[in-house]
Structures are given as structure tokens and as C-alpha cells.
N, C-alpha and C positions, 0 to 999 in steps of 0.2 A: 504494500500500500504506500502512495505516495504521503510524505509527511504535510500538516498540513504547514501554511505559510506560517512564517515568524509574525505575532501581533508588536504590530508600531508601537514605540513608548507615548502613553499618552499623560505620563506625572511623572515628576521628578520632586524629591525630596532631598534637600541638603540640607545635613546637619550640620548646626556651626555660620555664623554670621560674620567672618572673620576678613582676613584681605586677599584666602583663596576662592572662600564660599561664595561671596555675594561677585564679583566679579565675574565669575564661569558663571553662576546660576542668572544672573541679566545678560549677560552674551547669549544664556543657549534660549532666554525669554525670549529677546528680540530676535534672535535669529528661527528660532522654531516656531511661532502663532499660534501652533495647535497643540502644543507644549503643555500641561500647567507645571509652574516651577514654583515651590514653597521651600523659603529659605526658614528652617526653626532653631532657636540658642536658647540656652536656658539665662540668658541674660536679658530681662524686662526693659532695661536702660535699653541697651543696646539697639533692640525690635525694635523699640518707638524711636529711636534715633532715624534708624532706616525708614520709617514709618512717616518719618516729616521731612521737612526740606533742609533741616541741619543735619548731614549725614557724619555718622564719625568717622569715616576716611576719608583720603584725597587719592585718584587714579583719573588722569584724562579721557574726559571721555562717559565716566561711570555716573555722572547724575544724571546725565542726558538721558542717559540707556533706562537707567531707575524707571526717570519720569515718563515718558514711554512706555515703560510694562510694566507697573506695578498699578497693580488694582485690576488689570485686564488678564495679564496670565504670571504674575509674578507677583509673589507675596512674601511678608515677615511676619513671625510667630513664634510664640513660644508653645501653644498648644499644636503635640505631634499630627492630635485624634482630630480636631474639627477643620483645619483648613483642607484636610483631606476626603474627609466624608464629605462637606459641603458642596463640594464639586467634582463630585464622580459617581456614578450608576452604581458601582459597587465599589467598596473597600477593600484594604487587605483583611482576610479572614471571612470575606464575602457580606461585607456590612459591619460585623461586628467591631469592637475596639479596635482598633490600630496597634500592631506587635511591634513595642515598645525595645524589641531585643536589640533591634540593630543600634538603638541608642545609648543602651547598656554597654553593650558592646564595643562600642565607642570612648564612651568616658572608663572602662575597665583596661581597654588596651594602651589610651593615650600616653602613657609615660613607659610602656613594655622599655627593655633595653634596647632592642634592635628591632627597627623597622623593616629588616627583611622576614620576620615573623609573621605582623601584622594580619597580612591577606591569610594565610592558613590559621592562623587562630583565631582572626574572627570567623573564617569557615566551622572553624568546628566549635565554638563555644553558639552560634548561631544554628546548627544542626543538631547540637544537643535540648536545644530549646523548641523546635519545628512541632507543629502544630498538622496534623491530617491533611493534606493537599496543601499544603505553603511549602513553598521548595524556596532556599536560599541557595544565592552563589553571590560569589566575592571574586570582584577584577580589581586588579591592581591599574589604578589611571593616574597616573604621576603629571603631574598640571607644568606646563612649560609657558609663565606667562610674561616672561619679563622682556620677550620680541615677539608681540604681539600678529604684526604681520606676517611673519616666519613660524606661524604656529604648527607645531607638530604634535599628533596625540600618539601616545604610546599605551596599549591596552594590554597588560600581562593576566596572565589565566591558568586556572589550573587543571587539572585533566578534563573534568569536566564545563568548563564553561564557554564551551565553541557557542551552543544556541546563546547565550548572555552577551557575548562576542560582539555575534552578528543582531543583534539588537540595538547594540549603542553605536555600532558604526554610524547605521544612519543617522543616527543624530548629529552627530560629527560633522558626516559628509554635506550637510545644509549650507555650508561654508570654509571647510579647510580641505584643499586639494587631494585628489586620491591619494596621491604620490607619498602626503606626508600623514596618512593618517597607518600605523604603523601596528600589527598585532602579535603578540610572540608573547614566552610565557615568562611565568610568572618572574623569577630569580631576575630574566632577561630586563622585564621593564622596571622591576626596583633597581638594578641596578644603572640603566641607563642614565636613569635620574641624578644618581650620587655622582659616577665618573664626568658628566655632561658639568653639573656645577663644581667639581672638582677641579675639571680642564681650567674652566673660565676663574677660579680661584686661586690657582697655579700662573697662570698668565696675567694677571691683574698684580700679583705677588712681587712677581719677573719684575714686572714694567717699572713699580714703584720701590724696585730696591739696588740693585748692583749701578744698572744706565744710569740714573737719576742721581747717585753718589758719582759715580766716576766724572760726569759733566760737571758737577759742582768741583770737584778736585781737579778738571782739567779745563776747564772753559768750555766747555762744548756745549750745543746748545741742544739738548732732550729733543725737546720738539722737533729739531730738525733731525736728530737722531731717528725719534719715532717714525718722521716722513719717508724715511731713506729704507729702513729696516722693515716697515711694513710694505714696501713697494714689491717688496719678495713673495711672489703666491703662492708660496708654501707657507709664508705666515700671515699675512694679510694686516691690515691695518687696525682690527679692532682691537680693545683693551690693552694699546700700547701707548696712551697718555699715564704720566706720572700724576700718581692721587694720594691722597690719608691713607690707600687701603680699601680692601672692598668691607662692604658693609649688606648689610638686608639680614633674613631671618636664614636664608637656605645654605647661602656659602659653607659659612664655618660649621653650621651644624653637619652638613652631609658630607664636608670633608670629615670630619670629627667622626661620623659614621661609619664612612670608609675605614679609616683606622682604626676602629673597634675590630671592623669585617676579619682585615687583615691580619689585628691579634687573635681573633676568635680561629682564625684559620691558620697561625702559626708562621706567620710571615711577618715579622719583626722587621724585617727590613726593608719592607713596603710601606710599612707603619710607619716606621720613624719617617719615611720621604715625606708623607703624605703628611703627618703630623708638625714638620718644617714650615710649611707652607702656611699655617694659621701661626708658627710660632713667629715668622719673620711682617706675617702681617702686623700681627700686635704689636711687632717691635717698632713697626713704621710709623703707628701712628704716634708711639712715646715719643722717637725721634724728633716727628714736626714738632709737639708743643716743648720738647726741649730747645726746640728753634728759635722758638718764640721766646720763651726764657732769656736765652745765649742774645738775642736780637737785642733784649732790652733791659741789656746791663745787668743780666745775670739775676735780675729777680722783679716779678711781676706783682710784690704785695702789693697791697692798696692800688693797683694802677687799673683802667677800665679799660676792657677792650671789646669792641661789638664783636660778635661770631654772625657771619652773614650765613646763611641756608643751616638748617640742623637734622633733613633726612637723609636717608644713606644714601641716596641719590637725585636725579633732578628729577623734575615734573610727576613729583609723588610726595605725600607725607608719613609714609611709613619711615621709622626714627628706629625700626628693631634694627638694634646691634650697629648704629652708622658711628663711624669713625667719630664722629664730633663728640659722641659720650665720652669716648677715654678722652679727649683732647681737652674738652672742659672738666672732667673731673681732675686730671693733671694740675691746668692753670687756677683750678679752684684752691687745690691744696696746698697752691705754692703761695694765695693768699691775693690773686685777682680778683678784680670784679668786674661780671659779665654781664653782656644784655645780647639776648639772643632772638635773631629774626627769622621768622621763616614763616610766610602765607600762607602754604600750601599746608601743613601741619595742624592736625586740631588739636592744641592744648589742652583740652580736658581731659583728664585723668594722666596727662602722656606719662610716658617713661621719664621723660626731663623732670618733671617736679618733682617724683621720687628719688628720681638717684643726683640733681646738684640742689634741687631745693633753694629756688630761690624763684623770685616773680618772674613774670614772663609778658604776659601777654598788654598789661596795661602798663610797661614801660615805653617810655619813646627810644628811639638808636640816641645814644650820645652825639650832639651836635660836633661836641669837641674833645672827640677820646683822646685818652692817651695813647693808642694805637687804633686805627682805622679799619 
């Protein structure tokens, strides 16, 4: 007998309101119409943040998208059971409550040691829990969002989830080219993820540490360095500007990963390479605000100096893990005082208040710092 056809996804539930969740889940709104997409966190602040026109992040692009689908196929919630029953003919468990497991599941695995666990343990703590006709399966979709136009999805799986596979594809395929929509199994797309931000945390590492001391020590000028050295297309021009160091949530952590992998696997000597790499970042950014110090006669108490932008990169206000943390926690201790700019950034609750503790947002920039 012929199998019958794969049914179209017609809901999506993301758990988690965060700077991976609500982004992918208003792309695949506006991109899909026929979608319904319900973002849920167990964070009330949060919902209604999304919920209004103060949203708590910054990403180009992302309130537009909001405003656009939300209320039509795209929603925020904290309850898992009602934005789901409300609009759909039938539920999971065929009308009845909503199986709460996948979300257990969730906050039970979030701190596991190794993210190459994950996918099979939530398979089987989610089968041990399975209900008479509810079948579970768990793909591994590692989110690649930080070149947006170059989007590539990577779907890893495990013996059984070909029919689950071929389910999300199409969803996908609504807007990212066949070519880069990518399926293999499990091990394959966890680790894609780690080695991919690895590469670019290796190369960013490169950029801002040997070149960028030898010019200072020789005259030479980086910049032109980087133009000459990138012209090579076997290395190309990207993340070869000297910086603080890379920053965001994923770098360090999923090099850090790697290096767990590599211990866990008896490879010390993969480990330590790979563990280099975040030790020489950190060491870059001590370096700049020791610069700063050296710059200004060896010591910054009492002196005011603005800090212009405070996320880990441009045209974003995510602040996880950005160079500027150690930079101002440095010049704080040596007994500066800061005023720190940045539009794109929502100060409420951020990281800055807790870890330099001091005002922020109802200062003005110093007309006339001690350093500019």
C-alpha cells in the first residue's frame, strides 16, 4: 500500500521568548501565513513586553516582522494549553490538555553538561512519558542566525525521524534555497554548529592578536595588512578587522563545548588548541583597557571617560558576553568613571546594571571628558 502523504505543519510552538525564539518564530510567521506560530516563556514581564510596542530586544528588522504577525498568526504566552486549543480543530491529545512534557523537558535538560546529549535525552525522557497514539520525535535544528541572508538550516535526526525530516523541510523551503537547506544526522548537525562558530572564533582571535601587535611594534598599518591578506581566496576578507575580541552568547560557549567534547573523548591536545582560543580572547580585551590605563598616565581614578556602543556587536542590542563588560569592569576597578551609550540596547534589567552598577540611561555623554 502506498503511504499516505506527509500532513503540512499547521502550529508551531516555541518554547522560550528569548533572542533565538522570537526571531525564527516571526520569520517563519511572516514567511508561512498559514502557519500559526505561538511563542510561550514562563516569564509574564517578558510576554507582555512582546505583547506591546516596547519590545525587550533590538534585531533589524524584528519589530517590523512583530507588527505584521502578531495577533494574525503569531502570538506570546505564557499559557502552553489555551493559545493552542483556541485555534485549532483539534489538540495535542485530541482536544484534551496540552502535554506539558516537552516543556519539562526542557527546563530539566537546560543546564545537562553536554549539548551533544540533548536531542537523545529529550527522546527518551519524552517516550517514557507518551500517552496512547502521541508519538514524539526530537531533530536536532541548530539556528545559524547571525548572516541572515546566507541562511543555512541544518536538520540532524535520529534513526527514526526521516517522516519528522521531511515535515519541516517544507517549512524551510518557503524561503531558504534548496541548496542550503541541509539534512544529516544527529552527532553531524550538533556538531556542525560548534566547529562553524568555532572556525569564526578562531579567526576573529587570529585577527585581533599577533597582526595587530606586530603593526603597533613595526609601523605597519592593520588595515592595510587586513586588505592585502584577505585578497587571498583561500582566506577571504571576512573577520580580518582588528577588535576587543568577539563577543555574543554562542562563541565562547560552543568553543568551550568543543573542549569539553575533546576531553570527554581523550584528546587533550585538541582541547588545549581549542581552549587557547577563548584564553587569548580574554587576554585581548585586558590588553585594550590596559591601553587605556598606559594612555593616561598610568591611572584612570577619578577620571570620566564615555564608552560609545556596549553590545557585542553592531546593529543589535544583545550585551551577552560583549567585550565592553571586561573593558568597563577593568576601568571601573582601577577607579574610572563611566557613562555608557548605546540606543540600540534596552537597559532594563540588562547585564550592565548588575555586573558595573552604576546609572545609565538618564545620564547625558560628558560634554567634556577626560577622555573622549
Amino acid at each position: 500500500h502506498a503511504r499516505p502523504p506527509h500532513q503540512p505543519i499547521r502550529r508551531i510552538c516555541c518554547i522560550g521568548a528569548g533572542y533565538v525564539g522570537v526571531p525564527s518564530s516571526a520569520v517563519i510567521a511572516s514567511k508561512c501565513p498559514d502557519i500559526d506560530v505561538t511563542v510561550v516563556d514562563i516569564s509574564a514581564a517578558k510576554v507582555a513586553a512582546w505583547n506591546s510596542d516596547r519590545h525587550p530586544l533590538y534585531e533589524p528588522g524584528l519589530s517590523e516582522l512583530i507588527s505584521q504577525t502578531r495577533g494574525v498568526n503569531l502570538h506570546f504566552s505564557c499559557d502552553m494549553i489555551g493559545p493552542l486549543e483556541a485555534r485549532s480543530p483539534y489538540g495535542l491529545g485530541q482536544g484534551k490538555a496540552a502535554d506539558l512534557t516537552t516543556l519539562e523537558a526542557a527546563a530539566r535538560l537546560r543546564k545537562a553538561p553536554c549539548q551533544f546529549e540533548l536531542p537523545r535525552a529529550s527522546a527518551t525522557i519524552l517516550r517514557a512519558n507518551e500517552r496512547p497514539g502521541v508519538r514524539h520525535t526530537v531533530l536536532s535544528n541548530p539556528e545559524f542566525l547571525a548572516r541572515a541572508p546566507l541562511c543555512r538550516i541544518c536538520s540532524g535526526l535520529i534513526d527514526e525521524g526521516q517522516e519528522a525530516v521531511q515535515r519541516l523541510v517544507p517549512v524551510y523551503a518557503r524561503w531558504v534555497p534548496k541548496e542550503r537547506l541541509v539534512t544529516m544526522n544527529l552527532w553531524s548537525s550538533e556538531l556542525s554548529k560548534l566547529v562553524a562558530n568555532a572556525m569564526l572564533a578562531q579567526r576573529a582571535s587570529a585577527a585581533s592578536m599577533r597582526p595587530p601587535q606586530s603593526g603597533e611594534a613595526t609601523g605597519a598599518d592593520v588595515s592595510e595588512v587586513a586588505l592585502a591578506v584577505g585578497a587571498d581566496s583561500r582566506i577571504g576578507p571576512r573577520f580580518l578587522c582588528a577588535s576587543l575580541g568577539f563577543g555574543g552568547s554562542c562563541f565562547q560557549k560552543d568553543v568551550l563545548n568543543l573542549v569539553y567534547l575533546c576531553e570527554c573523548l581523550n584528546l587533550p591536545e585538541v582541547a588545549r588548541y581549542w581552549e587557547s582560543v577563548v584564553t587569548l580572547n580574554q587576554y585581548q580585551k585586558y590588553r585594550f583597557a590596559d591601553k587605556i590605563i598606559v594612555d593616561l598616565f598610568n591611572t584612570v581614578k577619578g577620571k570620566r571617560i564615555a564608552v560609545l556602543g556596549f553590545a557585542f556587536k553592531k546593529d543589535t542590542g544583545d550585551t551577552r558576553e560583549s567585550p565592553a563588560i571586561d573593558v568597563c569592569r577593568r576601568l571601573i576597578d582601577e577607579g574610572a568613571l563611566l557613562r555608557v551609550y548605546d540606543p540600540k540596547v534596552c537597559w532594563r534589567g540588562s547585564l550592565l546594571i548588575y555586573v558595573l552598577s552604576f546609572l545609565l540611561s538618564s545620564w547625558p555623554l560628558p560634554s567634556r571628558g577626560s577622555a573622549p
